[in-house]
VMD Tcl script that builds the backbone (N, CA, C; Angstrom):
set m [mol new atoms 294]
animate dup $m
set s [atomselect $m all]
$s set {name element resname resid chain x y z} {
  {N N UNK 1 A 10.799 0.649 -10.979}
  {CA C UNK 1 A 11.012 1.730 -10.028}
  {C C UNK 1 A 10.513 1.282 -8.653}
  {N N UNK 2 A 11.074 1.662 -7.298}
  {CA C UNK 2 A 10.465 1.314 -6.416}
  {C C UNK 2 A 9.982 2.494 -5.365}
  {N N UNK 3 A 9.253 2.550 -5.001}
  {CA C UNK 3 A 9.222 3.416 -3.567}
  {C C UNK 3 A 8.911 3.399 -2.179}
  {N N UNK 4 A 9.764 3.932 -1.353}
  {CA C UNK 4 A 10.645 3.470 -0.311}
  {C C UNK 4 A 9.204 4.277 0.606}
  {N N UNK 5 A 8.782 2.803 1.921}
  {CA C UNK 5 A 7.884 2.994 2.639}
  {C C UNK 5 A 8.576 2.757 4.022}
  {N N UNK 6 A 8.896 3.799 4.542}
  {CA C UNK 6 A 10.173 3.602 5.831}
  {C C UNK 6 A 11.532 2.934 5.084}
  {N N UNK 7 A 12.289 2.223 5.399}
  {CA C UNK 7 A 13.256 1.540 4.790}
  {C C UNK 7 A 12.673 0.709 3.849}
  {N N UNK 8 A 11.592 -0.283 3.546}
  {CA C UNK 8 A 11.078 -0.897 2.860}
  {C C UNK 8 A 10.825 -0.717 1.280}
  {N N UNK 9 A 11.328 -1.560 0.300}
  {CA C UNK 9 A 11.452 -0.925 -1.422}
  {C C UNK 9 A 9.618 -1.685 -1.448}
  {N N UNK 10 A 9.006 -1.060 -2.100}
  {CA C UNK 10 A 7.485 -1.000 -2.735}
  {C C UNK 10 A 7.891 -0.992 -3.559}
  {N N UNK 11 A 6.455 -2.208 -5.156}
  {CA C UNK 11 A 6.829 -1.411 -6.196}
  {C C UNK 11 A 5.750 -0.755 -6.414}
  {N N UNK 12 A 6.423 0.245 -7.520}
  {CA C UNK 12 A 4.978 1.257 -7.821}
  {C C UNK 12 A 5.935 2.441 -7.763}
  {N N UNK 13 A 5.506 3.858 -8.002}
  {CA C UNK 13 A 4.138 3.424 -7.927}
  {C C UNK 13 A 3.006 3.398 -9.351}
  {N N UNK 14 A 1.884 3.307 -8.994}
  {CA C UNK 14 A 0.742 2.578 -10.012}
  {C C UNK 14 A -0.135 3.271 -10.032}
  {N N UNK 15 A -0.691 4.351 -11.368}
  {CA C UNK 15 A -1.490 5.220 -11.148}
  {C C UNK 15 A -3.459 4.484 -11.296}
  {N N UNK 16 A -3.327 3.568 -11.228}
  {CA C UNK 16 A -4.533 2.431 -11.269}
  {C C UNK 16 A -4.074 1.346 -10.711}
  {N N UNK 17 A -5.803 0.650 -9.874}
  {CA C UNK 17 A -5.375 -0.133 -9.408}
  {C C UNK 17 A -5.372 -1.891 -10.264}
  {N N UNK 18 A -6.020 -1.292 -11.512}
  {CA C UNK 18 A -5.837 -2.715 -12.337}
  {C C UNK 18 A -4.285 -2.654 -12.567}
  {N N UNK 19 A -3.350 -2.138 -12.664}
  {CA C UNK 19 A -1.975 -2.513 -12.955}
  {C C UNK 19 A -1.669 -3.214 -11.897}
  {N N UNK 20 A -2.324 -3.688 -11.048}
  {CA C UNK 20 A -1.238 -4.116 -9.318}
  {C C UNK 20 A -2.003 -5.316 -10.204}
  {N N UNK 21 A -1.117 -6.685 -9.645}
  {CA C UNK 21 A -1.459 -7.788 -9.743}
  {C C UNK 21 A -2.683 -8.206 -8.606}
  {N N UNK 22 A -3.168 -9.697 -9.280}
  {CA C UNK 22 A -4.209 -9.673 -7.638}
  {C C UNK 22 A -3.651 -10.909 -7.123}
  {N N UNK 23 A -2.780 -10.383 -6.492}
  {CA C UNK 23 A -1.981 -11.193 -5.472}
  {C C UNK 23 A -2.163 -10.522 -3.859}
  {N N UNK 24 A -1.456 -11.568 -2.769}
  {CA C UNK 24 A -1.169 -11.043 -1.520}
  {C C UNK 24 A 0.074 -9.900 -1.271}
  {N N UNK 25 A -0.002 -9.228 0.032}
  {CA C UNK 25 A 1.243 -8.314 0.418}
  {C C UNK 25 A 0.579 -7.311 0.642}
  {N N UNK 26 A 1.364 -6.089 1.014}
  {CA C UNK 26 A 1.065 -4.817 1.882}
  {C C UNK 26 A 1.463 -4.086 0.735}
  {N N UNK 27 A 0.385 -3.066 0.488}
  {CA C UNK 27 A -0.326 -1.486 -0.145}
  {C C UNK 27 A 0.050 -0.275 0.749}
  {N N UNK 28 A 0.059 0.405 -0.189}
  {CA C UNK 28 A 0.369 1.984 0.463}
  {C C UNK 28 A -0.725 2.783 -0.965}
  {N N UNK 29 A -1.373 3.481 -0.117}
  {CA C UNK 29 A -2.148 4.464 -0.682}
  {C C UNK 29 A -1.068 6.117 -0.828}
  {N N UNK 30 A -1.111 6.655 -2.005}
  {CA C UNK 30 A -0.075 7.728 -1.593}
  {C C UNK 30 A -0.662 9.075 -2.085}
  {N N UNK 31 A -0.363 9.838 -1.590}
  {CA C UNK 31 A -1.177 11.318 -2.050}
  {C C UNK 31 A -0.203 12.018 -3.205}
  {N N UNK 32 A 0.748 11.456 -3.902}
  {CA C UNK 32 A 1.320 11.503 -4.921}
  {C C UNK 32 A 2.644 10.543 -5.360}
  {N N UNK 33 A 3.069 10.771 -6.706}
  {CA C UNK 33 A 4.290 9.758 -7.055}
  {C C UNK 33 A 5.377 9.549 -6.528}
  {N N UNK 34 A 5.947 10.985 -5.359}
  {CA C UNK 34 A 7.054 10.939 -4.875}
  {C C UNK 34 A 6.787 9.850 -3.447}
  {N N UNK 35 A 5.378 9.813 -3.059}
  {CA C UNK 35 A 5.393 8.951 -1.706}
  {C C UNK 35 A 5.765 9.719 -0.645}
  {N N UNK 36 A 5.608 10.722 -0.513}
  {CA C UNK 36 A 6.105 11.508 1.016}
  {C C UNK 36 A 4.433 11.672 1.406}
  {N N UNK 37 A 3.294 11.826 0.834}
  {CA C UNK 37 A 2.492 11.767 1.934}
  {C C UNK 37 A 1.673 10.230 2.069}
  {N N UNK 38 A 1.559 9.431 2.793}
  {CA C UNK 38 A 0.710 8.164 2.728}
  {C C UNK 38 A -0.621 8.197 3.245}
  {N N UNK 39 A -1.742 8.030 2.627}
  {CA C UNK 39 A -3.047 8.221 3.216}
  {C C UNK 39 A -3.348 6.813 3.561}
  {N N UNK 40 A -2.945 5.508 3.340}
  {CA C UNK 40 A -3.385 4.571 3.760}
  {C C UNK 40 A -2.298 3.476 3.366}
  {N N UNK 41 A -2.131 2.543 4.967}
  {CA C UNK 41 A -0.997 1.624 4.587}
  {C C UNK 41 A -1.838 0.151 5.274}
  {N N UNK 42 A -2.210 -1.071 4.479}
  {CA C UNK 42 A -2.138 -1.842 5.100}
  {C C UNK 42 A -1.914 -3.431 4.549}
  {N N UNK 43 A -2.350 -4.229 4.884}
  {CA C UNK 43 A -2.741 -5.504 4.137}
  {C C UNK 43 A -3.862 -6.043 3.308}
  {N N UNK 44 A -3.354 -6.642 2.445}
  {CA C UNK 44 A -4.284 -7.923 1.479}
  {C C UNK 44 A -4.013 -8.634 1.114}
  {N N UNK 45 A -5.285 -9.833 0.845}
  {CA C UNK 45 A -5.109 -11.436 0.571}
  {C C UNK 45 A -5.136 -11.149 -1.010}
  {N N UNK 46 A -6.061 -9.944 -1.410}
  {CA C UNK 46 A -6.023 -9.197 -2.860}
  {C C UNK 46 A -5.634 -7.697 -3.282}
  {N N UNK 47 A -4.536 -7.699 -3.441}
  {CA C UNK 47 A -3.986 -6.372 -3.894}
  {C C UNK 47 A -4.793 -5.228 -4.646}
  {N N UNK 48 A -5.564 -5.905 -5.848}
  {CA C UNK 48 A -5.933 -5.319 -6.898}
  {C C UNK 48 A -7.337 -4.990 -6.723}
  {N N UNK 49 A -8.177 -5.938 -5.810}
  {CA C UNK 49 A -9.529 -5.597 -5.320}
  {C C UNK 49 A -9.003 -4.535 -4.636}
  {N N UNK 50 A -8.326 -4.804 -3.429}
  {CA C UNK 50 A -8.593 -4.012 -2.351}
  {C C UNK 50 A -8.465 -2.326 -2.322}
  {N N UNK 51 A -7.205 -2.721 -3.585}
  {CA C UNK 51 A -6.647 -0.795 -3.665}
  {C C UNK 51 A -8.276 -0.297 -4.927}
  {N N UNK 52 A -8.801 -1.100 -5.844}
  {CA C UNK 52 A -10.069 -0.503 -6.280}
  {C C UNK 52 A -10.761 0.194 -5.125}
  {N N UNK 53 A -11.113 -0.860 -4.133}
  {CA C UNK 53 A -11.399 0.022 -2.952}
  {C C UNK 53 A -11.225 1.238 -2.773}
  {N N UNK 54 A -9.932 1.155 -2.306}
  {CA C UNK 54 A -9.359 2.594 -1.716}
  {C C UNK 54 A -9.440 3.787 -3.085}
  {N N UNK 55 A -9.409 3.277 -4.200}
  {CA C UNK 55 A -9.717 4.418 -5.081}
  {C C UNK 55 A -10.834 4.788 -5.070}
  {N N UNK 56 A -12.333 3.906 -4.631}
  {CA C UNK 56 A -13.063 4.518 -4.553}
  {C C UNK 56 A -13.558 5.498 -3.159}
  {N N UNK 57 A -12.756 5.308 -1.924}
  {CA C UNK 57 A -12.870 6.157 -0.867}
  {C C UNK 57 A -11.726 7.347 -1.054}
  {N N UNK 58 A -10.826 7.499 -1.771}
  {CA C UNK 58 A -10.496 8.531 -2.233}
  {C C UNK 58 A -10.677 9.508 -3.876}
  {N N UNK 59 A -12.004 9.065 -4.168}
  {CA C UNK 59 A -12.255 9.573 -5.313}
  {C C UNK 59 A -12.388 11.242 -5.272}
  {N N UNK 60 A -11.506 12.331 -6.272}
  {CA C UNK 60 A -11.214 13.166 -6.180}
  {C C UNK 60 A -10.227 13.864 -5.664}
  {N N UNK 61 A -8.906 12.681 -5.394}
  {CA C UNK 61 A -8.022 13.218 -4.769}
  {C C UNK 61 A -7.000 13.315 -5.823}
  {N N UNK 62 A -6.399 14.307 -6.330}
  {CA C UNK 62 A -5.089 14.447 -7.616}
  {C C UNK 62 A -4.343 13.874 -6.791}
  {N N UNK 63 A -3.681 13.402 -8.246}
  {CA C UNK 63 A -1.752 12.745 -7.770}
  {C C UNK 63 A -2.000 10.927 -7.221}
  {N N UNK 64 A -3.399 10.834 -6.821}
  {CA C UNK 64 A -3.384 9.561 -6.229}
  {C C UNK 64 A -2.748 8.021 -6.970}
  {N N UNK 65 A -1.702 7.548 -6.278}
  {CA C UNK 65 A -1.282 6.599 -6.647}
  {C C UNK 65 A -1.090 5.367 -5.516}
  {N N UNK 66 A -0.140 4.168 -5.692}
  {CA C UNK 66 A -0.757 3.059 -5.113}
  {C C UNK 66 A 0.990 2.845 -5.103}
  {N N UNK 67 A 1.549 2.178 -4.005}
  {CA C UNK 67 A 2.796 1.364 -3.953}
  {C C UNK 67 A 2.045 0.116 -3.714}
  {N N UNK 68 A 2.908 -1.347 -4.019}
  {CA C UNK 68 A 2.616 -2.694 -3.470}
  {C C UNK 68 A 3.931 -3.180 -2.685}
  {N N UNK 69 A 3.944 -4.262 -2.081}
  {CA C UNK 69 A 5.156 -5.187 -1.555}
  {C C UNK 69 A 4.235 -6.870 -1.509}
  {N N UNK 70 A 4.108 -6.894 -2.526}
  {CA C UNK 70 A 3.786 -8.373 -2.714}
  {C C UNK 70 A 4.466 -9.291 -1.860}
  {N N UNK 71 A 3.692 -10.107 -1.198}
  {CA C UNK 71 A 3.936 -11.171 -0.300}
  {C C UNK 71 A 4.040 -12.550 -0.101}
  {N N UNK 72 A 4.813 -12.901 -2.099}
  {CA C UNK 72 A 4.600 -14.845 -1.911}
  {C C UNK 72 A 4.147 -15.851 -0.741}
  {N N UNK 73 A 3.085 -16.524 -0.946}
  {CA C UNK 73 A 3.648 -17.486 0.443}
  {C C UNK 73 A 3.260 -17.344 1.606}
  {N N UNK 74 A 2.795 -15.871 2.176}
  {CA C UNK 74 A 2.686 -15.372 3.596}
  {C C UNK 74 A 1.247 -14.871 3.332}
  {N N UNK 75 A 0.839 -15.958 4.957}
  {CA C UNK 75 A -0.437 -16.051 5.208}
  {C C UNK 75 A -1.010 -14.838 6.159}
  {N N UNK 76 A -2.259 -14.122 5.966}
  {CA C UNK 76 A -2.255 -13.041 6.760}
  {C C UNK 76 A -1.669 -12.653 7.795}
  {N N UNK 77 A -1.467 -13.421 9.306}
  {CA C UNK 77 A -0.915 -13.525 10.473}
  {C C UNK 77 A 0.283 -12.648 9.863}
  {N N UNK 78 A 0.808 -13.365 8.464}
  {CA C UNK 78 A 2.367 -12.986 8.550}
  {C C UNK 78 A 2.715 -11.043 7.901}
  {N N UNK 79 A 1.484 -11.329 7.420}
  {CA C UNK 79 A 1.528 -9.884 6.110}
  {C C UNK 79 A 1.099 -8.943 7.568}
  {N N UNK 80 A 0.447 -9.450 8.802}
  {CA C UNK 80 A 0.020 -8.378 9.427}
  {C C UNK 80 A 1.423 -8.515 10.612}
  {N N UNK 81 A 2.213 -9.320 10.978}
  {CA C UNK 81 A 3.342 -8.995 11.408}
  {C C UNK 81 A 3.983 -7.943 10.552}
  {N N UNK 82 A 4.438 -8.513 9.246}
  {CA C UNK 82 A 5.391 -7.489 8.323}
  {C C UNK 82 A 4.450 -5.700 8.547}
  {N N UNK 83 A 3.376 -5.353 8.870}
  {CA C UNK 83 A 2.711 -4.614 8.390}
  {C C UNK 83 A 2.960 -3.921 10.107}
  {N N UNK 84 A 2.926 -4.356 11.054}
  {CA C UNK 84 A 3.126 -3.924 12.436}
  {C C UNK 84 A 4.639 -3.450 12.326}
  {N N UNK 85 A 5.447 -4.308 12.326}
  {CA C UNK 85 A 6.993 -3.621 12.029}
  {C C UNK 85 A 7.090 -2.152 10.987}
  {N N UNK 86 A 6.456 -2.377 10.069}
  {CA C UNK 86 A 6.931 -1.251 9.534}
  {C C UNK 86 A 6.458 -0.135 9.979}
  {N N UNK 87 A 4.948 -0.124 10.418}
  {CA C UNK 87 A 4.524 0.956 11.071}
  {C C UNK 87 A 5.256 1.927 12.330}
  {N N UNK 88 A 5.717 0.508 13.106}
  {CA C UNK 88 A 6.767 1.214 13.945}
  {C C UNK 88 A 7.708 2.208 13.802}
  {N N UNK 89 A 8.344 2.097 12.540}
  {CA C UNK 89 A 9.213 3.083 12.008}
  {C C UNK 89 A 8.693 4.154 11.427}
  {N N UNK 90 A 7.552 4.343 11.146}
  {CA C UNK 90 A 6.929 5.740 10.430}
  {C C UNK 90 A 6.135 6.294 11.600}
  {N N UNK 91 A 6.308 7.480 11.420}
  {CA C UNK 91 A 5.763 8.768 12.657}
  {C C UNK 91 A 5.590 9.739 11.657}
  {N N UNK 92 A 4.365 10.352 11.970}
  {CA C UNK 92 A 3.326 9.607 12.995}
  {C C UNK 92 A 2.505 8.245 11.484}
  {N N UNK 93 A 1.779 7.085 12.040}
  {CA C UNK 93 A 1.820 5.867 11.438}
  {C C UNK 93 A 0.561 6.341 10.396}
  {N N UNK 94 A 0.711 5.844 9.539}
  {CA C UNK 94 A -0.775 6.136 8.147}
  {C C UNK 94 A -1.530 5.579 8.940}
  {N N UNK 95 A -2.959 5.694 8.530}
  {CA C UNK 95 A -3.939 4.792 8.811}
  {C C UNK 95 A -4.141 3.541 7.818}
  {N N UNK 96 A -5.133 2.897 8.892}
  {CA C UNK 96 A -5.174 1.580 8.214}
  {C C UNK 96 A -6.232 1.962 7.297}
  {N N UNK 97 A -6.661 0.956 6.485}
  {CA C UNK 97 A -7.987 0.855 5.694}
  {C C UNK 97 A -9.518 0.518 6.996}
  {N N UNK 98 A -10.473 1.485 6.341}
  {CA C UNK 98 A -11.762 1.370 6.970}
  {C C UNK 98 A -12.314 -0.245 7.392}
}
mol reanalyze $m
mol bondsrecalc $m
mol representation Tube
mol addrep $m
């Protein structure tokens, strides 16, 4: 299944963050499965650490789930280009991670 972050296919979503692989690419934090609200969109060198993270700064929030867009190959510089473009297209833009 995928879900769509501006034009962009995510997969997920992932109601834990041990199901995400611990690979690189751009996360979306979501305030439920459909993905219409995003509480947090950004980059990692580790997918699976980083969204543990974010589950623990949103602990107590229902519905919370996780999109990925894994990023073979692409070195931060590049995951934070891909991660600037997309923001452009969403209004008003999620926040980043703390």
């Amino acid at each position: 299944m995928a879900v769509y972050i501006g034009q962009e296919p995510f997969s997920g979503p992932f109601r834990a963050a041990s199901l995400v692989e611990d690979r690189s690419g751009l996360y979306a934090v979501l305030a439920d499965e459909a993905g219409d609200r995003i509480l947090e969109l950004d980059e990692a060198a580790n997918l699976s650490a980083r969204l543990e993270q974010a589950a623990e700064r949103f602990v107590g929030q229902s519905g919370l789930c996780f999109a990925v867009r894994y990023t073979p190959g692409v070195q931060r510089t590049g995951r934070e280009r891909l991660l600037q473009e997309l923001l452009k297209g969403l209004s008003p833009a999620p926040p980043r991670a703390p």
